[in-house]
C-alpha positions in Angstrom: 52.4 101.0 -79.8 55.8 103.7 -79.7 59.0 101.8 -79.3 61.1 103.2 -76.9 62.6 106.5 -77.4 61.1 106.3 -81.0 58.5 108.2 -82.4 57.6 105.0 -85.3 55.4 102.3 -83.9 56.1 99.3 -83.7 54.6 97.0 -86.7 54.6 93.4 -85.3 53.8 90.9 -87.8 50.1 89.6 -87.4 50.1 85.8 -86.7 49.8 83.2 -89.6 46.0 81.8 -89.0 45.6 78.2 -90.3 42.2 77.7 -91.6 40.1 75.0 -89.7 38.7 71.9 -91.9 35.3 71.7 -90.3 34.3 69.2 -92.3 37.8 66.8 -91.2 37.7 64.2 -89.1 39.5 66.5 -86.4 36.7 68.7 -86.2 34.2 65.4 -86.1 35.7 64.0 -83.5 35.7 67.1 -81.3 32.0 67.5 -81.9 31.2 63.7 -81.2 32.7 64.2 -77.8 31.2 67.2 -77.0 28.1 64.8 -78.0 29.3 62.1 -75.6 29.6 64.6 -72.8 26.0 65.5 -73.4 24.6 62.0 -73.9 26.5 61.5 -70.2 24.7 64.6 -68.8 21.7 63.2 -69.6 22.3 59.8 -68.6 21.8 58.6 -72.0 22.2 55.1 -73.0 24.3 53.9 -76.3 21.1 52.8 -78.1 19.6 56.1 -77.4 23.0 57.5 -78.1 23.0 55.8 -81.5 19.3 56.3 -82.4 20.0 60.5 -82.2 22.9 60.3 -83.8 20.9 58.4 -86.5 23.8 56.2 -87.4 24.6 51.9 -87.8 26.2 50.6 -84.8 29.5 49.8 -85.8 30.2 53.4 -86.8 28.6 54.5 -83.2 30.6 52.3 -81.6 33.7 52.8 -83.4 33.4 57.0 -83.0 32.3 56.3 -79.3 36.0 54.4 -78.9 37.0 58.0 -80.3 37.7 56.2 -83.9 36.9 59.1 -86.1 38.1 58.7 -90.0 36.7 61.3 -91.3 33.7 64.4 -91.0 30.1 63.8 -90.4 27.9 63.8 -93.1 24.9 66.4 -93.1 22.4 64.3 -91.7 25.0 63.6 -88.6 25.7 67.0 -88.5 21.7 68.6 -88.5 21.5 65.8 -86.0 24.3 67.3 -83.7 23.4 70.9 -84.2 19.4 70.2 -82.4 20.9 67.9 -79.6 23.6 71.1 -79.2 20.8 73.8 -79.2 19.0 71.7 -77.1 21.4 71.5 -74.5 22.0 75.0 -74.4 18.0 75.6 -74.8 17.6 73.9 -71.2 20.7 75.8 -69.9 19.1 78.8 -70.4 15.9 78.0 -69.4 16.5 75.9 -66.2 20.3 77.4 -65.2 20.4 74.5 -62.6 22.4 72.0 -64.3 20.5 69.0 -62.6 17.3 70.5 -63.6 18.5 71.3 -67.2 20.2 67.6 -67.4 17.0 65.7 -65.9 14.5 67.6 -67.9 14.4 65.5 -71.0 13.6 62.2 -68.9 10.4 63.9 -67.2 6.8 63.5 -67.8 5.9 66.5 -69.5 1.9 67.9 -70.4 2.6 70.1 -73.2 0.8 69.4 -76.2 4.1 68.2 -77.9 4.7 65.4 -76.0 1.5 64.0 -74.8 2.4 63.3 -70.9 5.1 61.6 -72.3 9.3 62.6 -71.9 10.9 64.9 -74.4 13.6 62.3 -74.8 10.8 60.1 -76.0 9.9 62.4 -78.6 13.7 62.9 -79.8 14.1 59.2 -79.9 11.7 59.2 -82.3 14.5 58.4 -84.9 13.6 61.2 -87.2 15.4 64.5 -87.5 11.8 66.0 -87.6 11.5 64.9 -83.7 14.7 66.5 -82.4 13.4 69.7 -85.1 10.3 69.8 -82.7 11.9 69.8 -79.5 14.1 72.3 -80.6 11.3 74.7 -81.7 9.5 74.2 -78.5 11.8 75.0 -76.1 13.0 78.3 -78.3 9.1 79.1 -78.0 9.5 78.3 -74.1 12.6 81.1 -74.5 10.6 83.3 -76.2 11.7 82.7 -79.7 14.0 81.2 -82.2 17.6 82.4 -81.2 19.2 79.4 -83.0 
């Protein structure tokens, strides 16, 4: 960019960027209310809230009152990160948020689940059962885009 009537750009200084602790309680607690707003979506109870999240109850209460001390530990966080590509699995696939949101509550026949809901499976209490619905809905996309 010229300044006026000069032939020297212009050098503005480039804004300070302040590195984001992802592992900080700040970051946490954004990523448990994204969590929240899912669990609300899908018309999620607190057990079943707690039972993904794969935590005690006092801590799932205390981070559901927004009472956030510190970051998530790995398990919390692989936890997060299928129930996130999950949500945006069934956004893709069924771009009618009712659909998308009511999708985990329904009978389904696929091989995975046995006539039973995906949200059975995922309540499972294992990381391995969220892992699975995960994989098969990127199979029901056409591949892992995660």
């Amino acid at each position: 960019m010229l300044a006026r009537n000069s032939p020297h750009p212009v050098v503005r200084p480039r804004a300070e960027s302040v590195p984001v602790d992802v592992h900080g309680a700040e970051a946490a607690a954004s990523a448990l209310r994204v969590f929240f707003n899912i669990g609300d979506a899908w018309g999620l109870t607190a057990q079943e809230e707690q039972t993904l999240l794969g935590v005690g109850r006092t801590t799932f209460f205390a981070w559901k009152a927004g009472k956030v001390r510190s970051g998530l530990d790995s398990s919390v966080l692989e936890r997060l990160g299928y129930v996130f590509g999950i949500f945006g699995a069934l956004e893709i696939l069924l771009p009618v948020p009712e659909r998308a949101n009511t999708w985990i509550k329904k009978p389904n026949a696929g091989p995975l689940f046995g006539g039973e809901s995906a949200l059975k499976r995922m309540l499972g209490g294992q990381v391995g059962d969220l892992v699975a619905v995960h994989a098969y809905l990127s199979a029901q996309r056409g591949g892992d885009f995660s």
